[in-house]
N, C-alpha and C positions, 0 to 999 in steps of 0.2 A: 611501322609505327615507331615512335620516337619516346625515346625513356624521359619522363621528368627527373629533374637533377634535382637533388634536397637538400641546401647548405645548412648547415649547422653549425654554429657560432660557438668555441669553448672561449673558455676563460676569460679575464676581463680588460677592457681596455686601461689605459693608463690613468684617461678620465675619472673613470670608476673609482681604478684604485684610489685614487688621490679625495673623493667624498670620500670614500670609505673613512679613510686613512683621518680625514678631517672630524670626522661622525664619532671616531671611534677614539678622541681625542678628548674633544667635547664630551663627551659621555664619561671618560673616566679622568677629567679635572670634576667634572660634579660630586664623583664619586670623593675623590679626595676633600673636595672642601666641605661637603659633609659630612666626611670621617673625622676631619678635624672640627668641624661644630660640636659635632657629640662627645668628643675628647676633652674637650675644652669648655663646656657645660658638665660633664665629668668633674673638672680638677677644679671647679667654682662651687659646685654643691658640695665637693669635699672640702676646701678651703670656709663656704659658709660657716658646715655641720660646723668643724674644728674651733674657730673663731667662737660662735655663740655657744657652742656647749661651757666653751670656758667665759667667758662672759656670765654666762646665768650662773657656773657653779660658784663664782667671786659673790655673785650678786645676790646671792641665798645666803652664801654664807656672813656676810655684811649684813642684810636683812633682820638674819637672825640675831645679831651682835646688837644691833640696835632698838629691836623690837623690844629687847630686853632693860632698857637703860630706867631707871628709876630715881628718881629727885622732885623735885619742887621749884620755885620761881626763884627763892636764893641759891639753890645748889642744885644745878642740873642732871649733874651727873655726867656729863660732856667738856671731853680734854679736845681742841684743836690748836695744832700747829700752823705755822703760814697758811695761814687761811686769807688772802688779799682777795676785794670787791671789785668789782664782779667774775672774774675768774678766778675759779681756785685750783689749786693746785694741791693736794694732798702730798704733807710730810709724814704726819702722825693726827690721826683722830683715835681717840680712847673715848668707851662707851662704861659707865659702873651699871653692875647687874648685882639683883638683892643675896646675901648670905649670909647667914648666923641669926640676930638678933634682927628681927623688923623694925624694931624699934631707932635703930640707930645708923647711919650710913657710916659707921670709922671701922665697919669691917666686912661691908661688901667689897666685894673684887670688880679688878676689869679687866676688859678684854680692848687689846688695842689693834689700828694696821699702820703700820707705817713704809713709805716709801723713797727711794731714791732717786728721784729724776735721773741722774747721770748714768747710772747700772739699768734702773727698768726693774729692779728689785722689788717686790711687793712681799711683805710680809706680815702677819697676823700672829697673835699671843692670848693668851688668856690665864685666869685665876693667878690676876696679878694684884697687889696690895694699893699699886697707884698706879698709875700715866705713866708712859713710856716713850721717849722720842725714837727709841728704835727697839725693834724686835729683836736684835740679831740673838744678844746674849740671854735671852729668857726663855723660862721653861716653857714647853710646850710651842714653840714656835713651828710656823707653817709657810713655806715658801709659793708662793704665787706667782714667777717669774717668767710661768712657764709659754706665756706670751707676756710680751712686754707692749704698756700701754704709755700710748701719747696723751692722753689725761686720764686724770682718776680724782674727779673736785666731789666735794664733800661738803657741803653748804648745813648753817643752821639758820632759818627762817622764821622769824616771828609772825606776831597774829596780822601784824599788817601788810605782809605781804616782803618785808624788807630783809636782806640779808644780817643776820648777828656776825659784826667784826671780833674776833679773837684770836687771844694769840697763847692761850692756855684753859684753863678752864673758863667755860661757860658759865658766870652768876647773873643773877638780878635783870632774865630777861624772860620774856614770856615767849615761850617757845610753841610755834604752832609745828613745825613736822620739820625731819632734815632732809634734806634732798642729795641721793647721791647720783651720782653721772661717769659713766665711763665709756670712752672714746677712744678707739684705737683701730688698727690697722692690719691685715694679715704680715706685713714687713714692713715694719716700721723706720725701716732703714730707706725705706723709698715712699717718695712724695705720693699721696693719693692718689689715686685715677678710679673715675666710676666704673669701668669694665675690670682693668686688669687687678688694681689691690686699693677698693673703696672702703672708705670709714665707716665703720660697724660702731654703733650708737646704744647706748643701754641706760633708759633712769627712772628712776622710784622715786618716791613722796613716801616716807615711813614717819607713822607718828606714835611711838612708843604709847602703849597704855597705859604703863607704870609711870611716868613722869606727870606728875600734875601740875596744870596750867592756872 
């Protein structure tokens, strides 16, 4: 009687190796380029948070500056500087807020922001006696610098819809609300792009209560 012979095949031919080798290729560029999506959705939710948290704290705090402004049709109560139509560009807007006597506006204070274009400087003042083209040297000053914006317009709007031109204090206009706007960038040092470092947009319509119309 005759033995059957039983061949048994180890290990793998070169064919093999080389799917493998391909398979296993494929599988870990996937890995990697999805380690980098999540990385990189990572460093964009944290660039967002960064960006808007300081956005909105500018924009409370201006809110609040203006919320407060008190005057009439001949005296608004609102100081702007270079304020050019239809883009504006914030130097210095001062807001007066009521103190001492109600009766009288020659000794309410104000609170102003004024800006630098060339630095990216932003600065804020208060319980000041008048308008101020710059914060640097007054009490109580507050540096905002700590992103720097590519606008920061600061519009006063009448009832008809139309921008109020000024180029110091605001009289003899009927003011429906001011509008502010601020426009910037996480690096403003580089041109925008919608994926890597897009324009972040923020604006309000504030129409002080104490100011009557």
């Amino acid at each position: 009687m005759m033995k059957r012979l039983s061949l048994t095949r180890s290990g793998m031919t070169l064919m093999e190796l080389l799917i493998t080798s391909v398979l296993v290729g494929i599988v870990t560029v996937g890995l990697i380029a999805a380690e980098q999506v999540v990385r990189m959705s990572r460093q964009s939710s944290a660039r967002d948070n960064l960006v808007s948290t300081q956005m909105q704290a500018m924009m409370l705090a201006l809110t609040t500056d203006i919320s407060k402004t008190t005057g009439d049709y001949a005296s608004t109560g609102i100081y702007l500087e270079d304020n050019p139509i239809p883009t504006v560009y914030l130097k210095s807007a001062c807001f007066r807020y009521p103190y001492g006597d109600v009766n009288t506006y020659s000794d309410d204070r104000w609170s102003c922001w004024t800006f630098d274009m060339d630095s990216g400087i932003l600065l804020s003042c208060s319980n000041l006696n008048a308008p101020v083209s710059d914060c640097t040297a007054s009490p109580g000053v507050q540096d905002w610098s700590s992103i720097k914006y590519t606008k920061l317009a600061i519009s006063v709007i009448d009832n008809t819809g139309n921008y109020i031109p000024s180029t110091g204090l605001v009289t003899n206009s009927s003011v429906a609300y001011i509008r502010v706007r601020i426009i910037t960038r996480y690096d403003t040092n580089k041109d925008a792009d919608p994926i890597s470092n897009p324009d972040y947009k923020l604006e309000s319509n504030i129409s002080p209560v104490g100011l009557s119309r």
